[in-house]
N, C-alpha and C positions, 0 to 999 in steps of 0.2 A: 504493500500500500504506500502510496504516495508522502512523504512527510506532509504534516498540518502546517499551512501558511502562518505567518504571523499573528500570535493569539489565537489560533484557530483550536477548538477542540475535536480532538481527534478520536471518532464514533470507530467498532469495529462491528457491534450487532447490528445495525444499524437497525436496532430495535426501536421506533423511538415511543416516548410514553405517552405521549399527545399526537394525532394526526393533526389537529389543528391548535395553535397558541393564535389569541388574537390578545391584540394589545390595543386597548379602547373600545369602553363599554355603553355607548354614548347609546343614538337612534340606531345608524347601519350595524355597528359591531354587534350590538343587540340582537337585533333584525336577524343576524347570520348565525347566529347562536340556536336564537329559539327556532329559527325556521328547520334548521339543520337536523335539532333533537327532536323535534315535530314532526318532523316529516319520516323518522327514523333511519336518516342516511348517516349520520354519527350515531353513534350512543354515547352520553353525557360522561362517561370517562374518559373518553377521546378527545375531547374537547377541554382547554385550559384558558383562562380568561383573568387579563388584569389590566387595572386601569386605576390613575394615582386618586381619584374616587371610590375608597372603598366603599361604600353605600350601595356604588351600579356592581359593584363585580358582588357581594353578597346578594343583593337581592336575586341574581342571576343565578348564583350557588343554590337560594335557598328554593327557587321557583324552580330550578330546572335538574339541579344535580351536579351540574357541569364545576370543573374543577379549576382551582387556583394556584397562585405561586406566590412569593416573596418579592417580585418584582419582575419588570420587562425581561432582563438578559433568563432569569429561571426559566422561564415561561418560552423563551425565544429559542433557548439551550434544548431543552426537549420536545421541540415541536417539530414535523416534518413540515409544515406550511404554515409561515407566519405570517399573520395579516394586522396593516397595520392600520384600522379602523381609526384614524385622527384628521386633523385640521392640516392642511398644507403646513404651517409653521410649525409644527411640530415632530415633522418626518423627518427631518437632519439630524437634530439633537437622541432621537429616537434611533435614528440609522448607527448611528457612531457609538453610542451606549449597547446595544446588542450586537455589534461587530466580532469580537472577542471570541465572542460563543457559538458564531455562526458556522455550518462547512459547505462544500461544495455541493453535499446530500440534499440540500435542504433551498425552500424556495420561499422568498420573501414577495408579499403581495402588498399593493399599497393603492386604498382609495381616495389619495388628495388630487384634487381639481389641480390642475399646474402646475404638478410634480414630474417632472420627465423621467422613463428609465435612466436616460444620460445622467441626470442630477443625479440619481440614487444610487448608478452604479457608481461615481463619483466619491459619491459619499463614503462607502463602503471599500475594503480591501480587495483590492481587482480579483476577479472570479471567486470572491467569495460563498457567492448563492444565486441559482436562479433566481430571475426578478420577473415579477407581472406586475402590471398597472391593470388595474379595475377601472371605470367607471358606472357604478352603481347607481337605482334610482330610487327614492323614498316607497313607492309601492313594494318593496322586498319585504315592508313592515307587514304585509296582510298578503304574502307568497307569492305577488303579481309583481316581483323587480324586473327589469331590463339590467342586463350585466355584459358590456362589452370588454373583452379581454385581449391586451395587446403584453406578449411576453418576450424573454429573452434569455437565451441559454439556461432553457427548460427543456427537459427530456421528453418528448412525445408523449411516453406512457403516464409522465409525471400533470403534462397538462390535460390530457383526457380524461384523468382523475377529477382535478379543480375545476374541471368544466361541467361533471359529472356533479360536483357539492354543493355549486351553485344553482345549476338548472333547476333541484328542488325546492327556492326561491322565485321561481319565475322562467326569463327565456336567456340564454346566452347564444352573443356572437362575438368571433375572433375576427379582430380587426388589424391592420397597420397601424403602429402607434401615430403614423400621421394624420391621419383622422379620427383622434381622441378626442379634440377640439371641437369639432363637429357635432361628436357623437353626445358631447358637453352639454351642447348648445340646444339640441335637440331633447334626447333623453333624460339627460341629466336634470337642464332646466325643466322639458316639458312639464313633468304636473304641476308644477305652480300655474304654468300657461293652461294648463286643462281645471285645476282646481279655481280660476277666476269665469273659466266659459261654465262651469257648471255653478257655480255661486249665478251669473248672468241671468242662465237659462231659468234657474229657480224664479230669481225677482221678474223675468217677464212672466212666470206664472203666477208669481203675485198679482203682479200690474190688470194679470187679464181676472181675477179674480178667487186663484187658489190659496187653502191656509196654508200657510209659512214650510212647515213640515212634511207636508203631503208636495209640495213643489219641490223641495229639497230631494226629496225621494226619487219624485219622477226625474226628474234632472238627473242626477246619479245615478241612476239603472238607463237611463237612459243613453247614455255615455258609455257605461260598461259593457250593455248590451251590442252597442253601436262596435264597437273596439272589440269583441266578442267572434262579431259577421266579418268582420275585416280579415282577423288571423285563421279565420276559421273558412271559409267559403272560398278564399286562398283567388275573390274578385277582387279588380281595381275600384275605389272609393268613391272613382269615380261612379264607375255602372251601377253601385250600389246605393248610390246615392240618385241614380235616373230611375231606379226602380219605387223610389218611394213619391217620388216629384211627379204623381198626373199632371196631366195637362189640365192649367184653369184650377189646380188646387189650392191647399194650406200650404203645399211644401216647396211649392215654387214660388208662392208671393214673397215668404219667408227668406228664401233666396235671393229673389233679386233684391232686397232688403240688406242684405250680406253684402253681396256684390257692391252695391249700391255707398255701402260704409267701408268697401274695403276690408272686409273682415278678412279673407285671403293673404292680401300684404300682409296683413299686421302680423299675423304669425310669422308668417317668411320672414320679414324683418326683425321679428322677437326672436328666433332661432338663429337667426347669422348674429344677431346682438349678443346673448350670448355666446355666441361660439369665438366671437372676435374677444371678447372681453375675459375668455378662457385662454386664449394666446397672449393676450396680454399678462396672466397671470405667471405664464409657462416664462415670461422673459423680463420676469420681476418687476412688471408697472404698478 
């Protein structure tokens, strides 16, 4: 076997005692935890979780099972895939504190917005650990995430796996880290952009005289539903959207009402908006 690079701890079982360490116990890291034992694709001993809030990592302990450590590098030392569930500012300081403990066995994932592989393999001891960049999207909280995944000297069988732990969260796609930005812009931000059409849709069911509640409802199933026939019927949005539109009906007045306000643009432009303002992040504006 290879000598261990500098600081590197040097595995011979390569037994390790956690399939997954996640470090930050926030919404996503959360999110990935309970989905995971939920869905039974870990089992809660597989699973090792910490975050300088001890509050989130117990209550995760005491709700789920799922196990702990004494700190990041513990936690990071025993895990075959460490995920680094934090804020863009905190993945440096983060990277260089678990450095130490890391080997080549082992694959480091990371969901900060404007964090490049380049920065992170930078950070770390060259070939230290495969690295993946996530971009995760808050629907992972109720098993509907989007997870695009852009990796780097990760072993095939290794990323078929993580692609395998995620999808019982929602949908995964493997992307070029070049269009992370994008995928940002889109996914990343999207439900905010969908959570204000659906807050909309409700008050116009106000406006036209539904209670408050009952609008809410219908707006939200209706959304979901709609987004349901898309991924599922495997038509273009458009044709499925000519099927609902008679001629001389509600659903075309409605539209050219849309049209009319540019409802179209606005997204397009709210998605290159973010997506520009994720490349600004990527080159520290």
């Amino acid at each position: 076997m290879q000598a261990p690079e500098r600081g590197a701890v040097e595995r011979t079982d390569m037994a390790w005692d956690y399939t997954l360490g996640v470090i930050g116990a926030g919404n996503m890291g959360a999110a990935l935890v309970r989905g995971l034992v939920r869905a039974g694709v870990l089992p809660c001993d597989r699973i090792a979780v910490c975050d300088v809030e001890a509050a989130k990592v117990q209550a995760l302990v005491g709700e789920l099972g799922v196990q702990t450590g004494p700190g990041n590098g513990a936690v990071a030392q025993q895990s075959e895939y460490v995920v680094l569930a934090l804020k863009p500012w905190m993945i440096a300081p983060v990277l260089r504190e678990i450095d130490p403990v890391l080997t080549r066995e082992q694959v480091v994932i990371s969901f900060a917005a404007g964090i490049s592989l380049t920065q992170i393999a930078q950070t770390l001891t060259p070939g230290r650990a495969g690295l993946v960049r996530i971009m995760p999207n808050t629907p992972a909280l109720v098993g509907e995430g989007m997870f695009a995944i852009a990796a780097q000297d990760v072993p095939q069988p290794k990323l078929d796996r993580l692609t395998a732990l995620f999808a019982a969260l929602g949908r995964v796609v493997s992307i070029d880290e070049s269009l992370m930005n994008a995928v940002t812009g889109l996914s990343g931000s999207g439900p905010g952009f969908v959570f204000v059409t659906i807050e909309a849709l409700a008050d116009g069911g106000v406006a036209a005289g539904l209670p408050r509640a009952i609008a809410l409802e219908l707006a939200a199933q209706t959304v979901l539903g709609a987004a349901k026939m898309v991924l599922e019927s495997g038509q273009h949005p458009g044709a499925l959207k000519d099927m609902v539109a008679t001629p001389g009906g509600t659903t075309i007045a409605g539209l050219t009402v849309l049209e009319e306000s540019g409802f179209r643009s606005a997204l397009i432009n709210a998605v290159r908006a973010a997506a520009k303002r994720a490349q600004e992040l990527c080159e520290g504006k």
